[in-house]
N, CA, C and O of each residue as an XYZ file, in Angstrom:
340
protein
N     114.093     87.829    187.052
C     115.190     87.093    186.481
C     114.865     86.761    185.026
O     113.807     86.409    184.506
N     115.795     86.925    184.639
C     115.444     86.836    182.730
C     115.502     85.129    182.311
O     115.959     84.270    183.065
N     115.106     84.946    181.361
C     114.886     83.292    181.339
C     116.070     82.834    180.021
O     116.151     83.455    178.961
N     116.738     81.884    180.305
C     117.861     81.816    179.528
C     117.795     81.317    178.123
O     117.562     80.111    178.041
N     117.959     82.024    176.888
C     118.061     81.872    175.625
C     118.581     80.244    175.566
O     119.430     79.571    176.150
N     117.316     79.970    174.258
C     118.079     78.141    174.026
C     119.281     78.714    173.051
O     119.443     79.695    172.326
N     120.096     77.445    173.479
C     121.469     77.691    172.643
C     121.004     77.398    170.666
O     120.164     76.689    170.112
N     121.825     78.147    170.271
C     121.336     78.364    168.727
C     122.145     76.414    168.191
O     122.391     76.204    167.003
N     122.352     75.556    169.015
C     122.735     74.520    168.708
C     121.157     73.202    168.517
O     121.026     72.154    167.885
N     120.138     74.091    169.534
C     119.645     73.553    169.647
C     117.983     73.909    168.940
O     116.981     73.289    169.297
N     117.974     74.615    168.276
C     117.054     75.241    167.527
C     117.104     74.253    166.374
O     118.115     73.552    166.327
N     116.457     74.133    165.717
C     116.311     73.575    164.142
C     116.668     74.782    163.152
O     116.230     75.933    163.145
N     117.458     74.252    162.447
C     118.015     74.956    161.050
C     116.638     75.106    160.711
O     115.658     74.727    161.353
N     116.701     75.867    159.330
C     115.722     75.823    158.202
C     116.072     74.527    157.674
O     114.917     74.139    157.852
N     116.571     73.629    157.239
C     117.048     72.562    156.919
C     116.499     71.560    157.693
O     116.090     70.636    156.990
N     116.370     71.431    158.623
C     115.923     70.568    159.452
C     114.380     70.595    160.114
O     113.734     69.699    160.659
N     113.998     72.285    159.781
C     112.490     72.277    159.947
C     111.602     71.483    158.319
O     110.571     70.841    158.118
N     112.763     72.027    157.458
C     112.154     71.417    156.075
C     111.863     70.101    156.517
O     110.714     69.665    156.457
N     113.087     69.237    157.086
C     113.209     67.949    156.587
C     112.073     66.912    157.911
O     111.838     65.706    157.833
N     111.515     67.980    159.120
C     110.702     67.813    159.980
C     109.076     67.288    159.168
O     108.392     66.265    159.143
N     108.999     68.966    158.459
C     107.551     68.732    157.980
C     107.600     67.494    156.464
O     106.585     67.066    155.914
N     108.982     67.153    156.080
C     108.301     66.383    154.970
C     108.215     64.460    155.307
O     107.479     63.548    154.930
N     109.650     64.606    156.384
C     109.558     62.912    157.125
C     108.120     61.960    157.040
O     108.040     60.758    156.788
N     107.204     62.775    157.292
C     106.060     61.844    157.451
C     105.527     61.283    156.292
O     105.330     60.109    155.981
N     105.306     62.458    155.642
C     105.722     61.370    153.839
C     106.421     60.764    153.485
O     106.191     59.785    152.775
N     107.598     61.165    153.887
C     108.314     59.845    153.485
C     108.617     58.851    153.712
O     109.367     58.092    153.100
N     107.933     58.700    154.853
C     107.989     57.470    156.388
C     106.936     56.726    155.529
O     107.059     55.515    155.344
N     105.737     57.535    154.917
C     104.389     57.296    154.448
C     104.695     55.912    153.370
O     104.571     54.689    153.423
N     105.166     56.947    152.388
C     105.601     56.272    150.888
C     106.692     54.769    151.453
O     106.674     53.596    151.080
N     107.369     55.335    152.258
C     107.756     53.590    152.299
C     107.327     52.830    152.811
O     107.450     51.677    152.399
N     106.585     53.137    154.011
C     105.444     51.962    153.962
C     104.683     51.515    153.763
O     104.145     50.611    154.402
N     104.207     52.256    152.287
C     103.847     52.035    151.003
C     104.100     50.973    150.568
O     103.372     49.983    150.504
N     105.551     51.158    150.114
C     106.155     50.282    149.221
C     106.291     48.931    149.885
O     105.821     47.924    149.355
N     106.918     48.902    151.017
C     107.010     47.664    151.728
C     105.839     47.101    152.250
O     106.010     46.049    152.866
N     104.517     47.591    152.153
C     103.180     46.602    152.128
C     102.902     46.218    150.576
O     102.145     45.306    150.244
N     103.452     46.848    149.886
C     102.871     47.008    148.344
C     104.157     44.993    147.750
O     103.935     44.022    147.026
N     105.329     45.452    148.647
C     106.295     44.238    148.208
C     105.645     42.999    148.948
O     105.535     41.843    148.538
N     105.278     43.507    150.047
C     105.114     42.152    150.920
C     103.595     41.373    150.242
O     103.267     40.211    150.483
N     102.912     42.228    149.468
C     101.570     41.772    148.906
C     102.277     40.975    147.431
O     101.961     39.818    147.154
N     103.343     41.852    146.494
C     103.708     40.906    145.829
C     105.128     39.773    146.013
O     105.911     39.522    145.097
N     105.187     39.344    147.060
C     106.052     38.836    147.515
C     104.716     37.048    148.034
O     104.868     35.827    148.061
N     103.786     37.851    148.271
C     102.908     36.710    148.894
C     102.241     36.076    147.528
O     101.508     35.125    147.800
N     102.307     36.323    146.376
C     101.695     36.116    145.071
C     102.520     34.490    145.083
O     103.666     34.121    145.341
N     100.844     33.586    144.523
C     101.963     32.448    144.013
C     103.521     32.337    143.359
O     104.649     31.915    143.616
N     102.526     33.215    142.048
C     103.662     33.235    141.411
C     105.342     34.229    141.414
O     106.131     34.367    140.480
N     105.423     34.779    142.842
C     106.548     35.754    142.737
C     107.524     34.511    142.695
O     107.974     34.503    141.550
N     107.986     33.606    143.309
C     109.186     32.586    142.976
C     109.103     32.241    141.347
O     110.091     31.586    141.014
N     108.368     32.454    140.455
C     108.545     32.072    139.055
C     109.422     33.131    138.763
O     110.252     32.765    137.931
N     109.565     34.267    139.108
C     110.122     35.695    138.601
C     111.477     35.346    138.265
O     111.892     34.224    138.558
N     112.396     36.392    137.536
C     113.587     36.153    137.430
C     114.538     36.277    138.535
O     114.634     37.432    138.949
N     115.338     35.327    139.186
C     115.818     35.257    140.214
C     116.821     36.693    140.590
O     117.127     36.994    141.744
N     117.099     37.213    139.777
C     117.686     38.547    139.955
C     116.247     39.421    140.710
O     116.395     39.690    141.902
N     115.260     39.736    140.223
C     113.672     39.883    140.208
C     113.544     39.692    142.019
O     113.320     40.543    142.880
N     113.711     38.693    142.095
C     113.516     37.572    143.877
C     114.574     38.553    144.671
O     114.268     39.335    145.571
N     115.724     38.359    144.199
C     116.913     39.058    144.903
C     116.474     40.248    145.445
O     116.223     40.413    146.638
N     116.378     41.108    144.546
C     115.702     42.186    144.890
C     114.891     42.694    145.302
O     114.966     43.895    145.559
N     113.833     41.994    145.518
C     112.608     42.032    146.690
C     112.749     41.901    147.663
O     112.171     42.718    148.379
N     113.492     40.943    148.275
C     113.908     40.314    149.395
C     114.844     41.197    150.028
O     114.659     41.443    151.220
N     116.137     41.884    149.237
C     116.787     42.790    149.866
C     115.770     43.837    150.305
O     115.492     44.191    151.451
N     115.315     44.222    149.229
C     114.161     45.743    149.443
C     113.232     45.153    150.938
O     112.950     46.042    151.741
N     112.834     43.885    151.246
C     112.292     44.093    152.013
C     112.831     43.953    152.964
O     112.101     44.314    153.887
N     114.349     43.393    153.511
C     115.210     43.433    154.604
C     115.203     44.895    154.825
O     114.767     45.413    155.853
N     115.729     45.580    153.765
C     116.300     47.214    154.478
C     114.847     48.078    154.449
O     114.638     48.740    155.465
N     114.045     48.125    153.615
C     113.170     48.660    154.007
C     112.403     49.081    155.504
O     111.692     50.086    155.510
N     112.546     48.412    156.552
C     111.968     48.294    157.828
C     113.134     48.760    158.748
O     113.029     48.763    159.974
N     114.147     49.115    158.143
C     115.437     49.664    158.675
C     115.257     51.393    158.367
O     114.971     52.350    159.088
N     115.575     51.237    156.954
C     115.211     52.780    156.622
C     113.821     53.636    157.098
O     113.853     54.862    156.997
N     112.841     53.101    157.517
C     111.950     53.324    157.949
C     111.875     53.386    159.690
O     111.285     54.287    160.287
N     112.622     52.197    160.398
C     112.662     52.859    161.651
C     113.941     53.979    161.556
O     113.724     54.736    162.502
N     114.975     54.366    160.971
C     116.094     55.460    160.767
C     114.896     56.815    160.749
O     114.865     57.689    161.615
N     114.158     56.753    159.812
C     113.528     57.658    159.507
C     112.341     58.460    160.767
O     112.103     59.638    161.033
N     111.902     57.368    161.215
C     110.885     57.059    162.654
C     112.022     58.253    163.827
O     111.917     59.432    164.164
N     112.833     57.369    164.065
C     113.953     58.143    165.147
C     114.144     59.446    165.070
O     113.778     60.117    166.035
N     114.788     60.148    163.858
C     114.852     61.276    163.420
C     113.833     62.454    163.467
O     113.880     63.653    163.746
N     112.684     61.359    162.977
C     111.528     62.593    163.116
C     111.163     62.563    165.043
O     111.095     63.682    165.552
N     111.014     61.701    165.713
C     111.394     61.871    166.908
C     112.315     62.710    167.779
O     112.058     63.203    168.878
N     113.656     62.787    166.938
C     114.322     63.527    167.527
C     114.269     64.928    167.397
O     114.635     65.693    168.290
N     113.719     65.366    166.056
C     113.426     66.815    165.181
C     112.496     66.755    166.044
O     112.764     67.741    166.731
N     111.420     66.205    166.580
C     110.214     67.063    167.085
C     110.363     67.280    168.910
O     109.755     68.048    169.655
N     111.169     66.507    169.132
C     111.785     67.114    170.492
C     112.424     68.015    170.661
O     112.277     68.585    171.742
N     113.508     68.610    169.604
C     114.056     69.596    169.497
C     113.020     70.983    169.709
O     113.011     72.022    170.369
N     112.374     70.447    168.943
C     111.176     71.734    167.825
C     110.272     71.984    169.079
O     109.699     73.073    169.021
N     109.977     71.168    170.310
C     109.387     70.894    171.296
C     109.486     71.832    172.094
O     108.589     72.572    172.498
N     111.433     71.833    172.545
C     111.952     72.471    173.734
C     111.859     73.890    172.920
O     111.655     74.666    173.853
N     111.884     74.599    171.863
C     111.651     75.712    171.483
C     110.774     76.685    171.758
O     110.824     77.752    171.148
């Protein structure tokens, strides 16, 4: 009995093998950045900064841990794909 071809829905593009092997860097680099904020976020002096300055840290570090689990999932899901192949 012949063994049944995966559907071409379920293969990874070239597009999506790209975006497989580079996720982990980029998962990397932002949690980079968001240990790199949370170190200057813990500085006495970050509340002296310009309150625009504050704003923006604080957002960066709300979404940061968002974009980073988005990113987490994806490469999860690309390597299950890449799995059943």
């Amino acid at each position: 009995m012949q063994e049944p071809t995966p559907s071409r829905s379920s293969r990874l593009s070239f597009n999506e093998q790209r975006e497989l092997k580079e996720l982990p860097g980029r998962i990397e680099a932002l949690e980079a950045e968001l240990e790199n904020l949370h170190h200057r976020m813990a500085e006495p002096d970050f509340y002296r900064e310009k309150p625009d300055a504050i704003r923006m840290a604080t957002e960066d570090a709300e979404r940061l841990p968002q974009e980073i689990d988005g990113l987490l999932h994806r490469w999860a899901e690309l390597e299950e794909r890449n799995r059943d192949n």
